[in-house]
C-alpha positions as CSV (number, residue, x, y, z in Angstrom):
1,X,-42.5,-4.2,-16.1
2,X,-38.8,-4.7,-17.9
3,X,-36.5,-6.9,-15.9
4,X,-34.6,-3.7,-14.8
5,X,-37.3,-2.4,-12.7
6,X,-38.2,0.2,-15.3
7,X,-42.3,0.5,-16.1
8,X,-42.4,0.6,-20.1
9,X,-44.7,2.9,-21.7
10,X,-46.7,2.3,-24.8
11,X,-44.9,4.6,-26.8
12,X,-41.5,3.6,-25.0
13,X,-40.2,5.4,-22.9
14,X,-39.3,4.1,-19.8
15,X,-39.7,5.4,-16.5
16,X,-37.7,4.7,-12.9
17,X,-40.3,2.4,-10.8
18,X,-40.4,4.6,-7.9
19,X,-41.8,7.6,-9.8
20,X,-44.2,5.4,-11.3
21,X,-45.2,4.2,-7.8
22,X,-45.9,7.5,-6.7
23,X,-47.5,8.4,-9.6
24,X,-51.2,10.0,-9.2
25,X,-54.4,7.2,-9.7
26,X,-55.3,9.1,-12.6
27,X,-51.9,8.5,-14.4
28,X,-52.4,9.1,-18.4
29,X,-49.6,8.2,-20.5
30,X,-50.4,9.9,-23.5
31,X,-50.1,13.3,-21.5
32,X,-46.6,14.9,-21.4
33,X,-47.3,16.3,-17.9
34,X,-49.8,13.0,-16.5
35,X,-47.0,11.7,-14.5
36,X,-46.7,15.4,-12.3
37,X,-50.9,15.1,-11.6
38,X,-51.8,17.4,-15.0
39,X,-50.1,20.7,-16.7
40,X,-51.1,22.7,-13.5
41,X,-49.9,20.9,-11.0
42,X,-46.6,20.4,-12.9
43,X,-46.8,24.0,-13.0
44,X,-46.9,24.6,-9.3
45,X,-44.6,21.6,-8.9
46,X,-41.8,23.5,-11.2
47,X,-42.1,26.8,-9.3
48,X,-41.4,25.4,-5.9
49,X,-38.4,23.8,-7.1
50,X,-37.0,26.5,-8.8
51,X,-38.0,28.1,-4.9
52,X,-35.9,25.2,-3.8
53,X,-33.3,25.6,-6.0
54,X,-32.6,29.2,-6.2
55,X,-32.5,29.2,-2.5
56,X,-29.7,26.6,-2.3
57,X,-27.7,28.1,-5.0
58,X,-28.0,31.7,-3.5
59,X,-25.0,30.6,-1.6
60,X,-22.7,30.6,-5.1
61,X,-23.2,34.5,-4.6
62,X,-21.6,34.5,-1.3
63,X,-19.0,31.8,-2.3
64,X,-18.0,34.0,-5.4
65,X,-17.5,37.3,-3.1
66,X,-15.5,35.5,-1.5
67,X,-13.2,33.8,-4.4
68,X,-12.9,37.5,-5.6
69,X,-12.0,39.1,-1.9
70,X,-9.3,36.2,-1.6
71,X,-8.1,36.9,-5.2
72,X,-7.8,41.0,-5.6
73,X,-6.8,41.9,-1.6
74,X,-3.2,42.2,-3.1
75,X,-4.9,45.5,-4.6
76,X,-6.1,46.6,-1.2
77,X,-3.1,45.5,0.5
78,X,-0.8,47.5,-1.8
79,X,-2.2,51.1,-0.2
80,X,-1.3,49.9,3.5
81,X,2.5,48.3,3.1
82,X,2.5,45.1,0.9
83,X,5.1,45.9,-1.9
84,X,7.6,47.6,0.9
85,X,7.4,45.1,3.6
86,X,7.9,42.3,1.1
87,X,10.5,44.8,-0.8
88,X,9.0,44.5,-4.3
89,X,10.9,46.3,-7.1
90,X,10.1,46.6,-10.7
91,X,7.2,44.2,-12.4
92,X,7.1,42.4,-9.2
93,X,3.6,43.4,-8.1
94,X,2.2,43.0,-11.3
95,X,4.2,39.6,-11.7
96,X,2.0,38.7,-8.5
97,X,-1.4,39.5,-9.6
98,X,-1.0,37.5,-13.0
99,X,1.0,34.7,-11.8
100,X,-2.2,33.6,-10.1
101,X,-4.0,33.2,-13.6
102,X,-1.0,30.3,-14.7
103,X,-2.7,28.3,-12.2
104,X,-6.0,29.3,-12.8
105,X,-6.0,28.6,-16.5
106,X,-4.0,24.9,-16.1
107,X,-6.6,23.5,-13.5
108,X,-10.2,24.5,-15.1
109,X,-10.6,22.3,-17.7
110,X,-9.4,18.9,-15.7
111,X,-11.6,20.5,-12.6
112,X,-14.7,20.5,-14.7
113,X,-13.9,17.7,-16.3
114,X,-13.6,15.5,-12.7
115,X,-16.7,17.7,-11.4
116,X,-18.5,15.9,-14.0
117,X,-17.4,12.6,-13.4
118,X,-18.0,12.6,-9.4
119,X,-21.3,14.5,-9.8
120,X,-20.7,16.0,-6.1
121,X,-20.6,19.7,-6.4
122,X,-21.6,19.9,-2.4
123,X,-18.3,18.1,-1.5
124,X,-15.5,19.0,-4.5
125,X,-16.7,22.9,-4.2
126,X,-16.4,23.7,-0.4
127,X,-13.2,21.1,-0.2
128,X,-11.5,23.5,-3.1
129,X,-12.8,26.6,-0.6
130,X,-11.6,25.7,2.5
131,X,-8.0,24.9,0.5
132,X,-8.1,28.5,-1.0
133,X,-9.3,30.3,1.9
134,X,-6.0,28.2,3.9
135,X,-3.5,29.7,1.0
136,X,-4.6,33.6,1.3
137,X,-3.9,33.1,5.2
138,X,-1.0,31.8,4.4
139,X,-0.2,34.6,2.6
140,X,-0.3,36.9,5.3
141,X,3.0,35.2,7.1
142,X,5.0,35.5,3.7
143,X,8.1,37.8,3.7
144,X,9.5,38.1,0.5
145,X,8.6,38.1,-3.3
146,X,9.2,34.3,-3.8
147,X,6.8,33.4,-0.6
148,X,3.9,35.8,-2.1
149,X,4.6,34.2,-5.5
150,X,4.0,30.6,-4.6
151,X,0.7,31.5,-2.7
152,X,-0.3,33.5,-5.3
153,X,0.3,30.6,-7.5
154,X,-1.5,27.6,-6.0
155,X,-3.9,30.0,-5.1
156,X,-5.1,30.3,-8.6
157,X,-4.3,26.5,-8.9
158,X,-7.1,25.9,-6.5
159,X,-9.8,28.3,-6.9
160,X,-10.1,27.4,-10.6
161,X,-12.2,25.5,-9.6
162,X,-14.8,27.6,-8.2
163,X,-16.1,29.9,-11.3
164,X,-16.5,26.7,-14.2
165,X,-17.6,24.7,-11.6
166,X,-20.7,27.5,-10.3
167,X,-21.6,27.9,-14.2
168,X,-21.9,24.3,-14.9
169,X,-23.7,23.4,-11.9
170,X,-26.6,26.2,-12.9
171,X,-26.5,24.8,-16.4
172,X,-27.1,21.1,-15.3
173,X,-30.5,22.9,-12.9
174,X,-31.4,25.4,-15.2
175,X,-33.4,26.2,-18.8
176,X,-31.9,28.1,-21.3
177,X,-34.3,30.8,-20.8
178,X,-33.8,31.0,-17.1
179,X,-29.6,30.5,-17.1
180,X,-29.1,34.4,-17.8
181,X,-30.6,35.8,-14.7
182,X,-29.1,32.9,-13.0
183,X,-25.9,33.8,-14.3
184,X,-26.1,37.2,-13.1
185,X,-27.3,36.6,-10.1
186,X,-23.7,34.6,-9.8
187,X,-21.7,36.9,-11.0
188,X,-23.2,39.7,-9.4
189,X,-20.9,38.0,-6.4
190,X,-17.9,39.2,-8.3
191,X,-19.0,42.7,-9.2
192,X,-19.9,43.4,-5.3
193,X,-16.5,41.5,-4.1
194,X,-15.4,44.7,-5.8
195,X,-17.2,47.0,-4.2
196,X,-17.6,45.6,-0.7
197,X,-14.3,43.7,-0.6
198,X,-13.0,47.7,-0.6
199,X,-15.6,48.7,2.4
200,X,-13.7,45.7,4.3
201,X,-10.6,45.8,3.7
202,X,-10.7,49.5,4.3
203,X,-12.3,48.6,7.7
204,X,-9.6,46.3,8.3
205,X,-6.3,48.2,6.8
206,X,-7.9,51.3,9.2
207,X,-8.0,49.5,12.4
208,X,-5.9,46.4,12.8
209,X,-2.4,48.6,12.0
210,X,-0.2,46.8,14.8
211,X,-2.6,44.4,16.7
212,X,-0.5,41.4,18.2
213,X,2.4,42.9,16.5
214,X,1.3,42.2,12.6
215,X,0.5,45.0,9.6
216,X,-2.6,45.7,8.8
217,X,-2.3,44.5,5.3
218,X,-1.3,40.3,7.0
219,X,-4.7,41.1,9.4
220,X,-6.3,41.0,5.7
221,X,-4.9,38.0,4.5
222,X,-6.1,36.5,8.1
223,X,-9.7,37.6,8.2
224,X,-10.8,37.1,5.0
225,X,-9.3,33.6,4.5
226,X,-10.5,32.4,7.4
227,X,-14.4,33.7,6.3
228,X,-13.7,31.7,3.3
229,X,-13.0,29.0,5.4
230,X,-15.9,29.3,7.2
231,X,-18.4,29.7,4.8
232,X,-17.0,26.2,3.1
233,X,-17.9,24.3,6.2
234,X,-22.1,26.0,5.3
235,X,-21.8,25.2,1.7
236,X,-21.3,21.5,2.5
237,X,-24.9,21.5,3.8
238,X,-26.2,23.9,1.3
239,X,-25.4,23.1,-2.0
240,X,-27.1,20.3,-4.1
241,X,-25.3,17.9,-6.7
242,X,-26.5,17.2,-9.9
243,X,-30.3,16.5,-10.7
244,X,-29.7,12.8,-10.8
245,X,-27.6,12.9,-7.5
246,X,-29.8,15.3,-4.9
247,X,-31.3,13.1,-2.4
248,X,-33.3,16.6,-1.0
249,X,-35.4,16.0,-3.8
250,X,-38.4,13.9,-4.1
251,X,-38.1,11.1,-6.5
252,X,-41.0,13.2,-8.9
253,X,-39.2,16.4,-8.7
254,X,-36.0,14.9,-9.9
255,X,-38.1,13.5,-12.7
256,X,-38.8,16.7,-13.3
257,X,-35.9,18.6,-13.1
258,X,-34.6,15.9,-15.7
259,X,-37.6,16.9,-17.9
260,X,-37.2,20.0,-18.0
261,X,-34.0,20.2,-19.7
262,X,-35.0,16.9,-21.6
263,X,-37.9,19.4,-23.1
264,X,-35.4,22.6,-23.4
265,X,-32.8,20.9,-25.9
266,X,-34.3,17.2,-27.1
267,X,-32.1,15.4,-25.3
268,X,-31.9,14.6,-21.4
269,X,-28.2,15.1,-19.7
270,X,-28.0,11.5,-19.0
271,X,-29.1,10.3,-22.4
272,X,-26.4,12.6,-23.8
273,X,-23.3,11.7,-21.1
274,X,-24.2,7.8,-22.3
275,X,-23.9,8.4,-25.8
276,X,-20.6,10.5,-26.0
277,X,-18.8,9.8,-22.9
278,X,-17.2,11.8,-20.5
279,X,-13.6,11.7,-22.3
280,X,-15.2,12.2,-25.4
281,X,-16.3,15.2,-24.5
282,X,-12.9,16.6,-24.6
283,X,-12.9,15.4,-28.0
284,X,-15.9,17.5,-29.3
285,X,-15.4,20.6,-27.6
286,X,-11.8,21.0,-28.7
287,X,-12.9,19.8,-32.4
288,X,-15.7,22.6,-32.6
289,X,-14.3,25.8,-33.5
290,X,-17.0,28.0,-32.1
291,X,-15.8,27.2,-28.7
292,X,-12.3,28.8,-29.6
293,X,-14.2,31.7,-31.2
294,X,-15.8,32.3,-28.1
295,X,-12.4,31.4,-25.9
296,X,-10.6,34.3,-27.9
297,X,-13.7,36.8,-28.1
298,X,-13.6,36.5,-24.1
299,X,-10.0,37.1,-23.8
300,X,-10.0,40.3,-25.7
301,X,-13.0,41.3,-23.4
302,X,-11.1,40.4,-20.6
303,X,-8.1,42.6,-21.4
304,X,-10.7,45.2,-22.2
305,X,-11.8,45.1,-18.1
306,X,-8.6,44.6,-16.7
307,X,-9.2,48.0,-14.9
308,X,-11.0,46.0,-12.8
309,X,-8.0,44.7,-10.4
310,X,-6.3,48.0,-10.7
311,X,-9.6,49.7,-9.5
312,X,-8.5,51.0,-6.6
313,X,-5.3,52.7,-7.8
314,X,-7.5,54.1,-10.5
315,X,-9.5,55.7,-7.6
316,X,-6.3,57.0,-6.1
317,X,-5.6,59.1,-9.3
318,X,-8.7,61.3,-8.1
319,X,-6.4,63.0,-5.1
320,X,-8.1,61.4,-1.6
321,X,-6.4,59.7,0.8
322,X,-6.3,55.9,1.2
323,X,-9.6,55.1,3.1
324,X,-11.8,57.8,1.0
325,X,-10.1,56.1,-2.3
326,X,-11.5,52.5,-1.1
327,X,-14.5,54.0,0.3
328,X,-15.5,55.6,-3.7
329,X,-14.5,52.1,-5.0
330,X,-17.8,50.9,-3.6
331,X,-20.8,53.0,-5.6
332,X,-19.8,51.5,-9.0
333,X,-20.2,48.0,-8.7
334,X,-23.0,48.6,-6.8
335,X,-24.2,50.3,-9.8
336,X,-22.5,47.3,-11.7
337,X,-24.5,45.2,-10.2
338,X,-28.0,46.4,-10.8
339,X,-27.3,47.2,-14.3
340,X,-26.3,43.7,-14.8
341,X,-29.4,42.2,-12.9
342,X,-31.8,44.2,-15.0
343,X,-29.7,44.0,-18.5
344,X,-29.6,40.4,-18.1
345,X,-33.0,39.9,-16.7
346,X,-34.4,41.4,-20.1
347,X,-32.2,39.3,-21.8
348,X,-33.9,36.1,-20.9
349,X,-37.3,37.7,-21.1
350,X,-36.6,38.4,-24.9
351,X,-34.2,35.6,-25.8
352,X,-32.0,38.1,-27.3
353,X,-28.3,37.8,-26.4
354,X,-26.3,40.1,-28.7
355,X,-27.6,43.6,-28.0
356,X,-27.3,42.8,-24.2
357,X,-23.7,42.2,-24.8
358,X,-22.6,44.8,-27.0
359,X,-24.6,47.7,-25.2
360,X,-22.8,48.0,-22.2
361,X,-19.5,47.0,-23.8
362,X,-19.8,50.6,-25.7
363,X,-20.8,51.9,-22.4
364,X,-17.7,50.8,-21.3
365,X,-15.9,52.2,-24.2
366,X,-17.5,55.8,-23.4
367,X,-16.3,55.7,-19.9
368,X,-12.9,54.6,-21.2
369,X,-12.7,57.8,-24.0
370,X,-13.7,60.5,-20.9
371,X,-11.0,58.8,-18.8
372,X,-8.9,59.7,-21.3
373,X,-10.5,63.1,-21.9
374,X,-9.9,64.5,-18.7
375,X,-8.5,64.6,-15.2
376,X,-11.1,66.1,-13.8
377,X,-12.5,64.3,-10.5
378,X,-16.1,64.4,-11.3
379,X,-16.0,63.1,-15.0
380,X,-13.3,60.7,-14.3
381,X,-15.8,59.3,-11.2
382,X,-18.4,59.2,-13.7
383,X,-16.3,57.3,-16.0
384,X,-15.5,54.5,-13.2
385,X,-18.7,54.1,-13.3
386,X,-19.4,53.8,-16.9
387,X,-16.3,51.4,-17.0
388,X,-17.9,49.1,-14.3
389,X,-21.1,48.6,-16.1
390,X,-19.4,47.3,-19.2
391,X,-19.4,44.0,-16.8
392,X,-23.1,43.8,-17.8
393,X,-22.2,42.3,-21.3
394,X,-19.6,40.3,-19.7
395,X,-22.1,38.7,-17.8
396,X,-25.0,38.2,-20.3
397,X,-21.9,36.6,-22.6
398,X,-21.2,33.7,-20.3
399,X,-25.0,32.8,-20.5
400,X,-24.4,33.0,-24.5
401,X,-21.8,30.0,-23.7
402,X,-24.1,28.2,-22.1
403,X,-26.8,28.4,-24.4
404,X,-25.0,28.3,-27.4
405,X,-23.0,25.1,-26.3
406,X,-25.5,23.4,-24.7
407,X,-25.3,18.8,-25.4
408,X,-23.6,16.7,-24.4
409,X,-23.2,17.4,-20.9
410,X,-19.8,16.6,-21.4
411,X,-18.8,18.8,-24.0
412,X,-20.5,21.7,-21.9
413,X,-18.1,21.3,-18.9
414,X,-15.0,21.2,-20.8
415,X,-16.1,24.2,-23.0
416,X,-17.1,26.2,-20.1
417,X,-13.9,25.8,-18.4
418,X,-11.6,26.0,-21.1
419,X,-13.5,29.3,-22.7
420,X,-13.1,30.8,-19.0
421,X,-9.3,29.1,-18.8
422,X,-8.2,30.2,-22.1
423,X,-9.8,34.0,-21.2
424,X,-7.4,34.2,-18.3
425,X,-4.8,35.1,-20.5
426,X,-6.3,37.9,-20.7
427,X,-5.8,38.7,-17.2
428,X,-2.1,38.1,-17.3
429,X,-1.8,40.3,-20.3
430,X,-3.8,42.9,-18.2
431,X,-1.8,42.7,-15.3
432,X,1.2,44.6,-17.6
433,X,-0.8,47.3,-19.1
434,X,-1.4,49.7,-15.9
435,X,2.0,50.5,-15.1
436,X,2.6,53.4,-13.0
437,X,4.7,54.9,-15.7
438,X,1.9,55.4,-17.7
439,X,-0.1,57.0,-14.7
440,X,-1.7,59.2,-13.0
441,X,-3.8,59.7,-16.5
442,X,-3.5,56.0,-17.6
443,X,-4.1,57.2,-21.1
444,X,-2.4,54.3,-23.2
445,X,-3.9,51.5,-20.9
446,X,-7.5,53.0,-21.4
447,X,-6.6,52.9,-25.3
448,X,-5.2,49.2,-25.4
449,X,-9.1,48.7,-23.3
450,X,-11.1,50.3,-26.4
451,X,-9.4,48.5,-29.0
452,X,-10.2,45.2,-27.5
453,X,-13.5,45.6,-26.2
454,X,-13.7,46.8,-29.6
455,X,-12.6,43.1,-31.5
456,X,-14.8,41.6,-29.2
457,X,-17.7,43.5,-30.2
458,X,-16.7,42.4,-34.1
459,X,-16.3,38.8,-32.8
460,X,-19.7,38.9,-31.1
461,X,-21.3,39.7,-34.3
462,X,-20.0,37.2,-36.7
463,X,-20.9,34.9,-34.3
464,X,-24.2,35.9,-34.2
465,X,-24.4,35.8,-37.8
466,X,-23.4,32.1,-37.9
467,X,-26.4,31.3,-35.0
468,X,-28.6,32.6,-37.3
469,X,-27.5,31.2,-40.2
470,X,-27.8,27.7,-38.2
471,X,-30.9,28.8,-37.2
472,X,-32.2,29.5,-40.9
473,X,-31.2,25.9,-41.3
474,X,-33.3,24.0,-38.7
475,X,-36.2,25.9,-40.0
476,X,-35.5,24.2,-43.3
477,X,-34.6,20.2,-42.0
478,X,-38.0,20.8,-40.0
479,X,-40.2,22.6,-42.9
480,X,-38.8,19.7,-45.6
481,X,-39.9,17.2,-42.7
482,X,-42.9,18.4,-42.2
483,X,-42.6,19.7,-38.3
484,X,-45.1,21.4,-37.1
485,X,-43.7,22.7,-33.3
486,X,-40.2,24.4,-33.1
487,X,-37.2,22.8,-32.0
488,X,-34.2,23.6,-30.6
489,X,-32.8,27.3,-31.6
490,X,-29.6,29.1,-30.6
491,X,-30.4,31.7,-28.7
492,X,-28.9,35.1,-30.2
């Protein structure tokens, strides 16, 4: 034994003492999988803690809904009141929904960057909820433009931290080949925020009109911050810190969740943060221009689904009344949703990335040219729906992040956050392209849509070109080497 209570190994690697004392009698050190009891029993070992894990994490869907209910009820709140009891003129609205992206974009980076350092998701997660579910109910007592504006504000300041933070987390549990449906399954939150967030509000706007002397559209505010609030107090108990950090596992399934990813990329998340630094990591994601590739590809694809926070005045344009109009906002996303659970399901089966992306993308861009089209209800129904499963490839593409900037650990946060920070702009650009001046028809917004879900298609694709020209260069370093297993590939 090493005088730092590590057992060394003959062909040195070291290994913490107390997975060595609970090693199995029959303990072989020239087998990669001795230490778990043999390949099949690390095999049953690995699926019950990806049981473990995906039931823990199940609660990022629910924490997600909520971050999205908290940050479009503005939308909702607009049919039953908001802009005339706060006596919005002009931009003012719009000035609202994107003033919450200023925030949102400043606090990413430095919130994964900290989230990394502390390596406490279960505490710095639910303490950033419970602050964001206390703003939106603070929201509901405002009464003017400036009072909205400054929730609005620190409410993107805060929940920054949610979305960067989920990814990472997954990242730091998951394999390459598993982060897709993973991903998904997170993001899936958002895309039934948008559908169920409607169902509630709808229930509330209907029937809380004048109870203890408050609109229906503050009873909104009220409610669903303090469900966020609620749900923040669970997540403390639920959610698990890093690999290294989680005291509910076993010291041999940590091992092993360590392994894993060790095995995935070459290098363990540890190894990596020791070599480079947290800081440092700053330094390389900012110095390597794919991640501003993928940054600016994002934004345009943002821009491209800004429909999304306008989703219920798009509804409106079909002639119902204000409850119907929520009530049809439901259907797609839930169509959204299990589009994207199966397109990105096959995506990790195959390892493919690209074709999951661009797919739905010109799905999107169908629904966008019979929007256009027509004002007929039934096609421009059908075309909310074609519009909504154009999320599919948004989702897949923030799996392509993940795998595509995967060591150091470091670097990962801060290009995680920043790609999604920097994307926000496209959010506040998107806020000013659905002006009611251009409606009922919305026909120059749909067009400003095509030709940016359009450049990020092109973007996509060089990209992928350069992958596999990296790709075509391992298999050289390892041929002239003489390697005989495959390393490390981008996935593309």
């Amino acid at each position: 034994m090493s005088q730092n209570g590590y057992e060394q190994e003959d062909d040195g690697l070291e290994l913490p003492q107390d997975i060595v004392d609970n090693a199995p009698a029959n303990f072989d050190h020239h087998d990669p999988d001795a230490e778990f009891g043999g390949h099949e029993a690390r095999k049953k070992m690995e699926r019950n803690l990806l049981r473990k894990l995906d039931a823990r994490l199940s609660i990022l869907i629910v924490i997600y809904i909520l971050n999205y209910i908290d940050r479009n009820n503005a939308s909702a709140a607009r049919l039953r009141g908001f802009e005339k009891d706060l006596k919005l003129e002009g931009q003012q609205f719009n000035t609202l929904l994107s003033i919450l992206y200023v925030g949102y974009i400043i606090m990413q980076v430095p919130s994964n960057m900290f989230l990394n350092h502390i390596g406490k998701p279960s505490v710095y997660l639910p303490v950033c909820m419970i602050i964001w579910g206390t703003i939106s109910i603070l929201t509901g007592i405002t009464v003017n433009f400036v009072g909205a504006l400054m929730t609005r504000f620190f409410l993107g300041f805060v929940e920054a931290a949610f979305f960067p933070g989920a990814l990472f987390l997954l990242s730091k549990w998951y394999r390459r080949d598993e982060l897709g449906l993973r991903s998904a399954m997170l993001y899936c939150g958002s895309l039934l925020s948008n559908g169920f967030g409607a169902l509630i509000a709808s229930g509330i706007l209907n029937g809380m009109e004048g109870k203890l002397g408050h609109s229906a559209w503050r009873w909104l505010f009220y409610i669903e911050g303090a469900l966020t609030v609620f749900f923040a107090a669970v997540a403390v108990f639920v959610l698990p810190d890093f690999p290294a950090t989680s005291m509910w596992l076993s010291p041999l399934e940590r091992r092993l969740a360590e392994k894993r990813l060790e095995e995935d990329v070459g290098i363990s998340d540890n190894e990596s943060t020791k070599s480079a630094g947290h800081a440092h990591g700053l330094v390389l994601a900012f110095r390597d221009w794919k991640v501003w590739w993928l940054a600016f590809a994002l934004t345009s694809m943002v821009i491209s689904l800004s429909f999304n926070a306008f989703f219920p005045t798009l509804s409106k344009t079909m002639g119902f009344n204000d409850t119907v109009t929520l009530l049809l906002c439901a259907p797609p996303w839930v169509f959204a949703t299990i589009c994207a659970f199966a397109v990105t399901r096959h995506s990790d089966a195959t390892g493919e990335r690209f074709y999951h992306i661009v797919l739905p993308l010109c799905v999107g861009i169908v629904g966008f040219i019979i929007a256009i089209s027509t004002m007929n209800i039934a096609a421009r129904y059908i075309s909310l729906f074609l519009m909504a499963s154009s999320y599919c490839g948004f989702v897949t593409f923030f799996a392509w992040i993940s795998n595509s900037i995967s060591r150091p650990p470091a670097k990962r946060a801060v290009a995680i956050a920043f790609i999604n920070a920097f994307s926000q702009f496209g959010n506040i650009a998107g806020s000013y392209i659905w002006p009611t001046a251009w409606g009922p028809s919305y026909r120059n917004s749909y067009a400003i849509c095509i030709a940016t879900n359009g450049l990020a298609i092109v973007m996509c694709y060089v990209f992928r070109s350069h992958l596999n020209r990296l790709n075509k260069k391992l298999d050289e370093e390892e041929e002239e080497n003489g390697k005989t297993e495959k390393g490390f590939r981008y996935m593309v």
